[in-house]
N, CA, C and O of each residue as an XYZ file, in Angstrom:
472
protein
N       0.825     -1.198      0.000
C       0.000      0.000      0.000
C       0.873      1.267      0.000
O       0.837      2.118     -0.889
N       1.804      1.311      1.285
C       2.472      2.420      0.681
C       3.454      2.865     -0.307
O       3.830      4.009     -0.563
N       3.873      1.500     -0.924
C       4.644      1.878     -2.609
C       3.332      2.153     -3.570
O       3.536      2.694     -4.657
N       2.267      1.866     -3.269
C       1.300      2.471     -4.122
C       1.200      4.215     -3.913
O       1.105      5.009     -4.849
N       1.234      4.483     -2.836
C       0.785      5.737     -2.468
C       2.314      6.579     -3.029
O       2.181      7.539     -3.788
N       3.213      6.297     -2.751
C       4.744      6.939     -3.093
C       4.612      7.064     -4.540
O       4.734      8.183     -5.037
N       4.262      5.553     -5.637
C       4.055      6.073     -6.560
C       3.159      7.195     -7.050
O       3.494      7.893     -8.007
N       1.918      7.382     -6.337
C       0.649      8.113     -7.195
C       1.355      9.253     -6.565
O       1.412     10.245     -7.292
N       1.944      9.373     -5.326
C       2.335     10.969     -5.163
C       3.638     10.830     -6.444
O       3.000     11.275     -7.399
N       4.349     10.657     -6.732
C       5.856     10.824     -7.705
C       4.611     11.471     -9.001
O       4.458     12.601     -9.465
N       3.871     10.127     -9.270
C       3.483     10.681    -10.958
C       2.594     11.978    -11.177
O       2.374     12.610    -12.210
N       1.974     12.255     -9.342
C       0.964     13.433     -9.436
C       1.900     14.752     -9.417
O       1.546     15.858     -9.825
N       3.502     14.339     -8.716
C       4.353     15.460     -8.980
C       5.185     15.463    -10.421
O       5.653     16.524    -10.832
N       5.290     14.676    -10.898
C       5.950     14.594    -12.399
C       4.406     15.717    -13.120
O       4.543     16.934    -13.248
N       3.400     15.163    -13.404
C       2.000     15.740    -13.658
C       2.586     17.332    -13.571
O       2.958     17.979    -14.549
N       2.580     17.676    -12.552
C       2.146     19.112    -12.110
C       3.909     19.487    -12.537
O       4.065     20.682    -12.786
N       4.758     18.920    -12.606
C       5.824     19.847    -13.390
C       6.187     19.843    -14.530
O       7.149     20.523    -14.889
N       5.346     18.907    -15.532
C       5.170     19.012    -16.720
C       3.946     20.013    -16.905
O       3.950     20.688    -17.934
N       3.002     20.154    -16.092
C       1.994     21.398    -16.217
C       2.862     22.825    -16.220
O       2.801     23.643    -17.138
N       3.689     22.969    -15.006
C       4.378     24.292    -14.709
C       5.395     24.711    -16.316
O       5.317     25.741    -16.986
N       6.272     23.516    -16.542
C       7.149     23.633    -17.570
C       6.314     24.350    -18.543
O       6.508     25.565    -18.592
N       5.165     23.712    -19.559
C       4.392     23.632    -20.075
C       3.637     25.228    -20.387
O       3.326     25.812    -21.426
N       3.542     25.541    -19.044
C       2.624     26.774    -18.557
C       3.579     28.370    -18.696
O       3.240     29.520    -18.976
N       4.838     27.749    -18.357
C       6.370     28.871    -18.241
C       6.678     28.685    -20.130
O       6.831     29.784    -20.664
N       6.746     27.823    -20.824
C       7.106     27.958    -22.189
C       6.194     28.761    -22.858
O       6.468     29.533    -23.776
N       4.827     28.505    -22.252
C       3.763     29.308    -23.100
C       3.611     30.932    -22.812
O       3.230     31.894    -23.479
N       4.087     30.741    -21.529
C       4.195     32.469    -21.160
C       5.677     32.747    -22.163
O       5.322     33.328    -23.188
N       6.515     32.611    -22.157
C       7.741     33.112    -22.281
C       7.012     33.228    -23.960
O       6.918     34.386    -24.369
N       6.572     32.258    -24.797
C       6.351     32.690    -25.998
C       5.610     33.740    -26.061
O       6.024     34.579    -26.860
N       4.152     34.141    -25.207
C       3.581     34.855    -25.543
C       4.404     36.096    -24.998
O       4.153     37.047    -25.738
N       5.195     36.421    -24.102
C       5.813     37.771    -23.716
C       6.860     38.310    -25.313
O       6.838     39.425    -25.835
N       7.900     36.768    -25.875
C       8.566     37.098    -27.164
C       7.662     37.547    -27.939
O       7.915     38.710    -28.251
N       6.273     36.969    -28.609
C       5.318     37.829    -29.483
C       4.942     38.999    -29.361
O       4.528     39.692    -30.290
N       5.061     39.380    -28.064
C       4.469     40.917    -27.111
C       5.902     41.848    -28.362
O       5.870     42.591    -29.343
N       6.842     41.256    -27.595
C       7.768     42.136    -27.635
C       8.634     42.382    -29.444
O       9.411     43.171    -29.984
N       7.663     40.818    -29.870
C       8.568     41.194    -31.106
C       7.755     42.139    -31.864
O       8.286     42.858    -32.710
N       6.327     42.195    -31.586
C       5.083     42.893    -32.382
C       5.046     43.912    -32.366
O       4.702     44.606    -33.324
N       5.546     44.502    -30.773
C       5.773     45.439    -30.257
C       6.439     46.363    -30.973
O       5.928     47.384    -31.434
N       7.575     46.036    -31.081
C       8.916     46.690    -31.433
C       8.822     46.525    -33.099
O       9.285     47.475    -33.731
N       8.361     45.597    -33.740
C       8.141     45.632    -35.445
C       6.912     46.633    -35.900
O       6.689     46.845    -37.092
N       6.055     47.291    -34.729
C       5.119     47.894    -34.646
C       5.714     49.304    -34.852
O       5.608     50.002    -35.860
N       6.469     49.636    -33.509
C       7.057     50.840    -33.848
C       8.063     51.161    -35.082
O       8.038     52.263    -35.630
N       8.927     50.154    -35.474
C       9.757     50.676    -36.555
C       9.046     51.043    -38.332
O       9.454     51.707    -39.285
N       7.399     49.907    -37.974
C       6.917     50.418    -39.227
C       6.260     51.561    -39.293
O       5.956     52.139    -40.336
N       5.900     52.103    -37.612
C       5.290     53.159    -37.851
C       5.846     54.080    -37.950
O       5.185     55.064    -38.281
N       7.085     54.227    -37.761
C       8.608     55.302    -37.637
C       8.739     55.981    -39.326
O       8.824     57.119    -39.789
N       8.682     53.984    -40.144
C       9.134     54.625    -41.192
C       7.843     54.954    -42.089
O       8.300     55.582    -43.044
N       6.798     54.866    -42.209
C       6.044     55.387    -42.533
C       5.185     56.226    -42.169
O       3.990     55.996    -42.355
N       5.495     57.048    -41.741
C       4.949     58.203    -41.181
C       5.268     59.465    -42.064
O       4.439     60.374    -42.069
N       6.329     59.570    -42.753
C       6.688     60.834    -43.468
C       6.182     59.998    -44.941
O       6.062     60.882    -45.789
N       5.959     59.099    -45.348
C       4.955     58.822    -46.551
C       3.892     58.871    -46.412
O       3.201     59.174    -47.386
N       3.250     58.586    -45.092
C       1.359     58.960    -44.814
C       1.686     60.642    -44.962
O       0.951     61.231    -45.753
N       2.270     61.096    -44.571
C       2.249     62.540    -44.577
C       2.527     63.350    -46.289
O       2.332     64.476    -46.748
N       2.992     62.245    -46.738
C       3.325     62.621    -48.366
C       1.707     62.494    -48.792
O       0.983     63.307    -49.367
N       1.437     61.181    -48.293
C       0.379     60.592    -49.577
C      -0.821     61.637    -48.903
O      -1.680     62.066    -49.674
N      -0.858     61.996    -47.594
C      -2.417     63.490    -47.279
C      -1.870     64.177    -48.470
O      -2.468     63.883    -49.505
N      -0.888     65.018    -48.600
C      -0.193     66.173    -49.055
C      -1.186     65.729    -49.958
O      -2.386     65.973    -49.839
N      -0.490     64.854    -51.163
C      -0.769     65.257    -52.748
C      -2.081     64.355    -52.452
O      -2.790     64.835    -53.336
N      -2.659     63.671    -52.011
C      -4.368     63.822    -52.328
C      -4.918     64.671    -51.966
O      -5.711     65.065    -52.821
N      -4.936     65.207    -51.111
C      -5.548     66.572    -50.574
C      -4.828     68.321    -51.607
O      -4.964     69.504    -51.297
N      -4.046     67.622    -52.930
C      -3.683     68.636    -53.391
C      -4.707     68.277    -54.596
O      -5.282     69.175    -55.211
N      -4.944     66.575    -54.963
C      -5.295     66.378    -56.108
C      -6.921     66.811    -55.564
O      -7.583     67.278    -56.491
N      -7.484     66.754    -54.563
C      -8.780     66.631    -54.137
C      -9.066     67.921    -53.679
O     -10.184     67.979    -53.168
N      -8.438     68.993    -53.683
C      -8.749     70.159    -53.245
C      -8.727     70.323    -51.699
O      -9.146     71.402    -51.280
N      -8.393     69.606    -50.990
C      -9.116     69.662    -49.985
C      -8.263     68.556    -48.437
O      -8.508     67.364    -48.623
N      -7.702     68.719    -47.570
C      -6.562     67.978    -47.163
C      -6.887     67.219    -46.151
O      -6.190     66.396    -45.557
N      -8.336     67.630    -45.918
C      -9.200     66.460    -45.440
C      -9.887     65.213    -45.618
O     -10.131     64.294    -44.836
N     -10.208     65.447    -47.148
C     -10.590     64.360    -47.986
C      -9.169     63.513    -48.339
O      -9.268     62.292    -48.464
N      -8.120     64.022    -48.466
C      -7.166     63.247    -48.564
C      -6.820     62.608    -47.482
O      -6.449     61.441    -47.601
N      -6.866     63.283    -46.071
C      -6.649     62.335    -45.132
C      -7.448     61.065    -45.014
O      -6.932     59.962    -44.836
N      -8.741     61.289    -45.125
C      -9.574     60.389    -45.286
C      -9.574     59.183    -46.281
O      -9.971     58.051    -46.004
N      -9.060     59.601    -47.500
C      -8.544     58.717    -48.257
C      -7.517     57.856    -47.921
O      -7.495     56.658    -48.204
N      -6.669     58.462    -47.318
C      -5.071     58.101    -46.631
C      -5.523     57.018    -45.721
O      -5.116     55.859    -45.794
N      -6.488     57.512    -44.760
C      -6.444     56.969    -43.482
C      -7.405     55.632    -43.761
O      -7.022     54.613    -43.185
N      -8.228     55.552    -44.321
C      -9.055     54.463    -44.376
C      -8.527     53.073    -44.106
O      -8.911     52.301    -43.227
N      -7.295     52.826    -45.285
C      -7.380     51.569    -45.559
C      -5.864     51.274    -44.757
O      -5.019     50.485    -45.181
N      -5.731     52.124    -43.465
C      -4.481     52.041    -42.429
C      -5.323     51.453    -41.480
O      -4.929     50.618    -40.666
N      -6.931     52.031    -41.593
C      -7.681     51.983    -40.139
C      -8.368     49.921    -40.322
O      -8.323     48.836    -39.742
N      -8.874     50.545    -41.454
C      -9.132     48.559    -41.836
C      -7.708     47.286    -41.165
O      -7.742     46.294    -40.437
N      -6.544     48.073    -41.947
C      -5.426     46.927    -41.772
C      -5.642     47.017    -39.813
O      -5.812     45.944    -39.234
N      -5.620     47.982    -39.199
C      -5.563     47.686    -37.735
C      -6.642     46.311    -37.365
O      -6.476     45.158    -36.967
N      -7.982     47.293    -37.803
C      -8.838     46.000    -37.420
C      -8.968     44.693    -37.642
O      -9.505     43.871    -36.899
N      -8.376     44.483    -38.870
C      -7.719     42.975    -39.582
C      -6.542     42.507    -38.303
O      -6.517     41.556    -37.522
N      -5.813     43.434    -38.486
C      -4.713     42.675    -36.946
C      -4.791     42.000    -35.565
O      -4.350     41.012    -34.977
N      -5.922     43.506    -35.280
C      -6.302     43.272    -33.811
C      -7.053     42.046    -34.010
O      -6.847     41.178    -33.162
N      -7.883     41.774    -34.944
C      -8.821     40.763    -34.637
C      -7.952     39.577    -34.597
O      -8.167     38.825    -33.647
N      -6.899     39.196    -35.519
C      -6.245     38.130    -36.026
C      -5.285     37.896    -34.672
O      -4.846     36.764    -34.469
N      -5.021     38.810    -33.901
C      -3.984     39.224    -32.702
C      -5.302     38.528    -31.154
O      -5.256     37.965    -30.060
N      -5.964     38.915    -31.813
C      -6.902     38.406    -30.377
C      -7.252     36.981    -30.684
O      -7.582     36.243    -29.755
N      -7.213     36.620    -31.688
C      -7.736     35.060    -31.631
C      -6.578     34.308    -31.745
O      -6.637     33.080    -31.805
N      -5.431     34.972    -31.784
C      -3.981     33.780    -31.548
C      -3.899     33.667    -30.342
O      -3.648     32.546    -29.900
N      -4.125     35.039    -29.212
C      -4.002     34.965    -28.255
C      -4.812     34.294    -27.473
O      -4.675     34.313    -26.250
N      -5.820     33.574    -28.122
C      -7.504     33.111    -27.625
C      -6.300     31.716    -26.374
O      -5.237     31.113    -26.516
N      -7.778     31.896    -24.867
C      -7.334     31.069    -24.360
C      -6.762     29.149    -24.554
O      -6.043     28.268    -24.084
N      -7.597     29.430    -25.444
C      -7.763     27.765    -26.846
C      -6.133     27.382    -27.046
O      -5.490     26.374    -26.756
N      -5.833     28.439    -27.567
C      -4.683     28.407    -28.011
C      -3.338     28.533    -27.184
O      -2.162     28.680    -27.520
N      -4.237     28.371    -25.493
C      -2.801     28.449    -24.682
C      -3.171     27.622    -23.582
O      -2.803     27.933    -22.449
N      -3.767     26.739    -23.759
C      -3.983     25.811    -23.194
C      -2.897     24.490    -22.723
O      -1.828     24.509    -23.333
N      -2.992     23.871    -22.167
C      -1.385     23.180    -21.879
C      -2.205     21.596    -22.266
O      -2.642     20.798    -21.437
N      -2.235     21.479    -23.596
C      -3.082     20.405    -24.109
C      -1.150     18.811    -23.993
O      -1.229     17.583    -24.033
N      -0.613     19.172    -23.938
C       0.721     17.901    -23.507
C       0.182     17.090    -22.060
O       0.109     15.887    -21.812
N      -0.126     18.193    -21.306
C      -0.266     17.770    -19.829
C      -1.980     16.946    -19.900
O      -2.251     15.937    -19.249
N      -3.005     17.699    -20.881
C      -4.301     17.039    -20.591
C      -4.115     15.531    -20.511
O      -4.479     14.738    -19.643
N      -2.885     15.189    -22.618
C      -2.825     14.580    -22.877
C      -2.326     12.985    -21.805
O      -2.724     11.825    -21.906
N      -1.438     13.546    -20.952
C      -0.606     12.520    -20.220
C      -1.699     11.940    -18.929
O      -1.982     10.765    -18.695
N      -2.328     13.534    -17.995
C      -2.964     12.795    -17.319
C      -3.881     11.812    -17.982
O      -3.984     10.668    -17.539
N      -4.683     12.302    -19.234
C      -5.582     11.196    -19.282
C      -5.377      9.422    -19.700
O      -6.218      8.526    -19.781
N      -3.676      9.415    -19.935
C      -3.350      8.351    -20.671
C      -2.748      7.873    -18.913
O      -2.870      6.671    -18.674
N      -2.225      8.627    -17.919
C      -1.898      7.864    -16.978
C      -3.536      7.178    -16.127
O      -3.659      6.085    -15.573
N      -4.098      7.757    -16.218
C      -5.499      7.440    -15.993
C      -6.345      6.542    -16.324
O      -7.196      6.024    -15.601
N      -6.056      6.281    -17.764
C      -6.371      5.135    -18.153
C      -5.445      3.742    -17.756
O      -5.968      2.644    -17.565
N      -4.088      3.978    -17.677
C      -3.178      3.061    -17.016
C      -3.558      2.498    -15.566
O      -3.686      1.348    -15.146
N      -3.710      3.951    -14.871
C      -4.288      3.305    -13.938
C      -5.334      2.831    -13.350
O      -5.516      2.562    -12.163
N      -6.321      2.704    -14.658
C      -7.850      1.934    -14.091
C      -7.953      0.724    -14.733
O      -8.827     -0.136    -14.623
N      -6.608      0.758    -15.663
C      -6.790     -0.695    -16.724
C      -6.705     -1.940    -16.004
O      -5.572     -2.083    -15.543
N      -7.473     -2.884    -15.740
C      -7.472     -4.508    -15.273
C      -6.032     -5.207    -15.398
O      -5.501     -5.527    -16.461
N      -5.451     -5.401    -13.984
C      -4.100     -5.564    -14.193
C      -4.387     -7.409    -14.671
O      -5.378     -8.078    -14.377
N      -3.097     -7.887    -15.513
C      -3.755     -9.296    -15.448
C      -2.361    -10.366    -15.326
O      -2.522    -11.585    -15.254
């Protein structure tokens, strides 16, 4: 009885540090995505910023008007955000950070251990 019990405590602690491992890889990726998005975020907006400022200029020169050019300008900057964010929120979806290795093991040690020894 108690090499039974020594074992189920060992495999319930193997369990829970393949959960932690599992749980620390998935953070550390999602902080690298933070930071690489982050930072590829600012350098595109760095360098395009004095071409959004070109492309108001001459539509708002061709359009009379430097509002309608912004508007022109700005539209299809404001779409690409919402295309991102959305595509950015469903990578990040909890689904997708789930520690599906660990479901996998408890349920296969589980089945081991209800299987008819013979």
């Amino acid at each position: 009885m108690s090499d039974s019990v020594r074992h189920a405590a060992d495999l319930v602690g193997g369990e829970f540090e393949l959960l932690r491992r599992e749980t620390d890889g998935n953070i550390r990726a999602i902080l690298g995505l933070i930071a690489t998005f982050g930072t590829a975020s600012l350098l595109v907006l760095a360098a395009l910023m004095l071409f959004v400022v070109f492309l108001v200029k001459a539509a708002g020169a061709l359009l009379g008007s430097e509002v309608a050019g912004a508007l022109v300008v700005g539209g299809p900057f404001a779409l690409a955000t919402v295309v991102l964010t959305v595509l950015g929120i469903r990578r990040m979806s909890r689904d997708n950070l789930a520690p599906r290795r660990f479901e996998r093991q408890v349920a296969r040690d589980a089945r081991m251990a209800t299987r008819p020894r013979g």
